[in-house]
C-alpha positions in Angstrom: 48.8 102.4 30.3 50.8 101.7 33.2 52.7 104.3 35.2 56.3 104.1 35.7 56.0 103.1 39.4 53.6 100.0 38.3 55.9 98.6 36.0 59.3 99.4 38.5 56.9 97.3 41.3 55.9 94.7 38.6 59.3 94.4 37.5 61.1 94.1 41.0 58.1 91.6 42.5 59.1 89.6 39.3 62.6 89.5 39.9 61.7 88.2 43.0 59.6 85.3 41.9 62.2 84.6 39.1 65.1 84.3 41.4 63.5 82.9 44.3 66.3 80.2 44.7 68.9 83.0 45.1 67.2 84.7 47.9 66.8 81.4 49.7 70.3 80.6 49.8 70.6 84.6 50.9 68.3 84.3 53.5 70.6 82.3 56.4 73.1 84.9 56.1 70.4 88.1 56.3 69.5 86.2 59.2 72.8 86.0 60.7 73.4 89.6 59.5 70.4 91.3 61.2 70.7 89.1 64.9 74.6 89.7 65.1 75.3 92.7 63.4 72.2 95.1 62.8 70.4 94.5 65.7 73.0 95.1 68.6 74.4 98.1 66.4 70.7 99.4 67.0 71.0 98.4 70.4 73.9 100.4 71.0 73.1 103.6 69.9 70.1 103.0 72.3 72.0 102.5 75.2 74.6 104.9 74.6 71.7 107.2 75.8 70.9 105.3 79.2 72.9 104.7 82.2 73.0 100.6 81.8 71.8 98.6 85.0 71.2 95.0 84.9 68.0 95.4 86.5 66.4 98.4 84.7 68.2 100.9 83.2 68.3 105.0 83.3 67.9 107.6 80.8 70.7 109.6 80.9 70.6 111.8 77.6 73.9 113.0 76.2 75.5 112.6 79.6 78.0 109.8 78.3 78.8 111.6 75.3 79.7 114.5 77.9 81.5 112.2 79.8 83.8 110.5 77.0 84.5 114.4 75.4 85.6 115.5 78.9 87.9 111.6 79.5 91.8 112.5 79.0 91.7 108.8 78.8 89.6 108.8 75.6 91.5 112.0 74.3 95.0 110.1 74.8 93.6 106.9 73.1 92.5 108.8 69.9 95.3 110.6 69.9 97.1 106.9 69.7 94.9 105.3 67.2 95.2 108.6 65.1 99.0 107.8 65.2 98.8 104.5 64.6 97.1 104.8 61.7 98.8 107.8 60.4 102.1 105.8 60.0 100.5 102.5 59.0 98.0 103.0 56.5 100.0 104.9 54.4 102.5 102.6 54.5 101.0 99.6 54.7 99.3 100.9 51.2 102.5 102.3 49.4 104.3 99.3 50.3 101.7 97.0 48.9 102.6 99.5 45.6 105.8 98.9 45.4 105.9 95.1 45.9 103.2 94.5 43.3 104.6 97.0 40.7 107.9 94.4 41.7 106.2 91.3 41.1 104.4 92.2 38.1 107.7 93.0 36.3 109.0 89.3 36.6 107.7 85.7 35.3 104.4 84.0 36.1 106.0 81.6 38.2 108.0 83.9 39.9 104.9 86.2 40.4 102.6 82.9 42.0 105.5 81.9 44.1 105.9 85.7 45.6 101.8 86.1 46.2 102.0 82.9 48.1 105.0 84.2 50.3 103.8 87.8 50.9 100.3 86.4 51.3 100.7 83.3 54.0 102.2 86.1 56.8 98.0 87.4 56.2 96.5 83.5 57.1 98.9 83.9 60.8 96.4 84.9 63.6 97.4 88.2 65.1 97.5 86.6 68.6 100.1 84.7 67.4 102.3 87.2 65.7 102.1 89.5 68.5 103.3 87.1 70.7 106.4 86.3 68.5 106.9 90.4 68.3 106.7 90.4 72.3 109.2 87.9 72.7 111.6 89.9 70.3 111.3 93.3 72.4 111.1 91.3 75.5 113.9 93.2 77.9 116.2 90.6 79.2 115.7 87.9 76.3 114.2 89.5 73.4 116.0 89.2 69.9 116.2 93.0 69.3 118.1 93.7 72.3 120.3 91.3 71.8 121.4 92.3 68.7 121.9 95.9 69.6 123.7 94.0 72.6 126.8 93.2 70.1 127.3 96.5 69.9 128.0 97.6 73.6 124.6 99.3 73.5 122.2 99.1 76.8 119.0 97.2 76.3 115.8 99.2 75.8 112.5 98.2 77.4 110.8 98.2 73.8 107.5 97.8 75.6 108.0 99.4 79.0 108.4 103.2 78.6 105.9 105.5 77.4 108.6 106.8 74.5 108.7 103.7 72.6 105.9 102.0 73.3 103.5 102.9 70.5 106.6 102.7 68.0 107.0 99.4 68.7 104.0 98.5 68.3 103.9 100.8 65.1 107.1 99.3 63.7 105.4 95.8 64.3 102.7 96.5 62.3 104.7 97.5 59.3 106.7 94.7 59.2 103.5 92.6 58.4 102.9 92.2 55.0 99.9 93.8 53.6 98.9 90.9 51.7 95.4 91.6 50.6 97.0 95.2 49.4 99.8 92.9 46.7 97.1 90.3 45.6 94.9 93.2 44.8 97.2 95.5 43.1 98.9 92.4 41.1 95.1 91.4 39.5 94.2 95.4 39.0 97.5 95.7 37.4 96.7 92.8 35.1 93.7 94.1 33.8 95.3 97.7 32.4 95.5 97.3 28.3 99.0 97.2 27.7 98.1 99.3 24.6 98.5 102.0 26.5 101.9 101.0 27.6 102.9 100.9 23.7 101.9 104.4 23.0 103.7 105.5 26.1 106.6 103.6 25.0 106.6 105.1 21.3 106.4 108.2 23.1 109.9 107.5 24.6 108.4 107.7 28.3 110.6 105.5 30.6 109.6 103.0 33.1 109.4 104.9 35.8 107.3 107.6 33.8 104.9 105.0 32.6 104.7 103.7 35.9 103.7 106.8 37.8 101.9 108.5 34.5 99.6 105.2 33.4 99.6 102.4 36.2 99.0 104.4 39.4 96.4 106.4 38.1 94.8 103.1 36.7 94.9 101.7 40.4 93.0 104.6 41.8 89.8 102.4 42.7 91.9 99.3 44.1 93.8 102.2 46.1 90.6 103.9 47.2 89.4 100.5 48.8 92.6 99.2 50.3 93.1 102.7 51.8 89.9 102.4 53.3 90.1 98.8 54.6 93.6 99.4 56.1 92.2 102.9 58.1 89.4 100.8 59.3 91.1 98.0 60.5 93.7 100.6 62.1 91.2 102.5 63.4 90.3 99.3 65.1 93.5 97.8 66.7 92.7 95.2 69.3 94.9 92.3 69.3 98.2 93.9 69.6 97.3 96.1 72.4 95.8 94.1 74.9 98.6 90.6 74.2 101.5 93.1 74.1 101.3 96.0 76.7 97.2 95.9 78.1 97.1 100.0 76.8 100.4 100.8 79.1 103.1 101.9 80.2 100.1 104.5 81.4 98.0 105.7 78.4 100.6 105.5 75.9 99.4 102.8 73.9 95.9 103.0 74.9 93.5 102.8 71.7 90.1 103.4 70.8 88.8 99.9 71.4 91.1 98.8 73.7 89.4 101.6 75.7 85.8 100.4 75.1 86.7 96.9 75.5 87.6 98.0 79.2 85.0 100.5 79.5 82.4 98.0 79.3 84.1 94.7 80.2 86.3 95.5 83.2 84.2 98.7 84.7 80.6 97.5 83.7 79.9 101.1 82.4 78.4 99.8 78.9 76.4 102.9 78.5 79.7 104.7 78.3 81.3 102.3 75.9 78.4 102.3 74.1 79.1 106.1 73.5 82.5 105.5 72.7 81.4 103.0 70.3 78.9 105.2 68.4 81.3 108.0 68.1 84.2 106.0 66.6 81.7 104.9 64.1 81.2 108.9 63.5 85.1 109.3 63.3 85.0 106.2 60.7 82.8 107.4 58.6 84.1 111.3 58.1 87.6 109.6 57.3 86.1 107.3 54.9 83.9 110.3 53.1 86.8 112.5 53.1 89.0 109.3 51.5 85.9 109.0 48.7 86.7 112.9 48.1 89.9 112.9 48.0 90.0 109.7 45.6 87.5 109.9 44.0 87.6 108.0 40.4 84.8 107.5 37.4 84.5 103.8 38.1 
């Protein structure tokens, strides 16, 4: 008789040899995976713990993650990214809600044609929308202050004082479409039985009722993953930062990666960003646990 861990060996080694083909095509992209991606993450945990020279390196210990906990630099930039994606995620997300619920309600066509126009703004490189954006709050130029201009008001250096800095940069953000979010809440919302619609209905619930009683708890898993992406992807603003103000006026729109992107790029101190690095990835992956917690679903 053959124990349980024979036959669980026997049947994954057959699974194997029975989908060989599969792995094959998988293999190129493990590659790629494990030289790009595992390996220097590996890497940098190791060197978060030396002091990095070209020509032999130090052991330092915890000494870097003593020096980033005592940096007002890095306290001011998580204090910015923790803004940052404050205001945006929810946003972002909620907005994506909204739209979809929007969409939903009105013909196919109409539904295809508004995917394709909330979606194209998504296909834009950043580096290209945030140099449209810095034209707009440019000082002497820039769209926005010409528009408060008609009004006898002063212009506003959008980008040059520590007050308004982040917010614009903030506001910029929102104003993108979260495309992803609206494609992804249109097909979830597709796929809830509109049986249970019908009994809400004979029930005399109204729209909104319906909407907030039956579809948004239906959503809670596409809502769980966008929320994650988007805090993520907040968590890791780049492109805006160093096109639009280079972390200034100061430290005011200094970020997280901004920070170890200069950390290790303009002041050679890569045991420091690496540091930095491996303790964003701590402050990632609290928020993301706490976001499973909180919503949680069965599926």
């Amino acid at each position: 008789m053959k124990t349980s861990t024979g036959v669980k060996k026997h049947g994954t080694l057959f699974l194997i040899k029975k989908n060989y083909s599969a792995y094959l095509f998988l293999l190129p992209k493990l590659i790629l995976f494990i030289t790009f991606i595992a390996i220097p993450v590996v890497w940098a945990f190791i060197l978060s713990f030396q002091e990095y020279k070209v020509f032999g390196s130090v052991w330092a210990g915890l000494d870097n993650y003593k020096a980033v906990f005592e940096s007002e630099a890095f306290r001011k930039a998580l204090y910015n990214t923790a803004i940052y994606t404050v205001v945006t995620v929810p946003f972002n997300v909620v907005s994506a809600l909204v739209i979809a619920s929007l969409i939903h309600s009105v013909s196919r066509t109409a539904q295809n044609f508004f995917r394709a126009a909330f979606y194209l703004p998504t296909v834009a490189s950043m580096v290209i929308i945030a140099m449209v954006w810095r034209w707009m709050y440019n000082y002497e130029f820039g769209l926005f202050n010409y528009i408060i201009g008609w009004f006898g008001a002063d212009p506003i250096n959008w980008l040059g004082q520590t007050d308004s800095a982040l917010w614009a940069i903030i506001i910029m953000q929102c104003m993108i479409p979260f495309g992803v979010g609206i494609i992804l809440y249109l097909a979830s919302m597709g796929s809830i039985s509109e049986s249970l619609y019908e009994a809400a209905t004979i029930d005399g619930a109204s729209s909104f009722q319906k909407w907030a009683r039956i579809t948004i708890p239906m959503l809670k898993p596409s809502t769980l993953y966008l929320v994650l992406l988007s805090t993520i992807g907040s968590f890791q603003v780049f492109t805006q930062i160093i096109l639009m103000t280079g972390g200034g006026p100061g430290f005011a729109t200094e970020t997280i990666v901004h920070l170890i992107y200069k950390t290790g790029f303009r002041d050679f101190e890569f045991g420091l960003a690496a540091a930095q690095s491996v303790i964003l990835f701590g402050i990632i992956l609290i928020v993301s646990i706490f976001q499973f917690k909180v919503l949680q679903h069965d599926e």
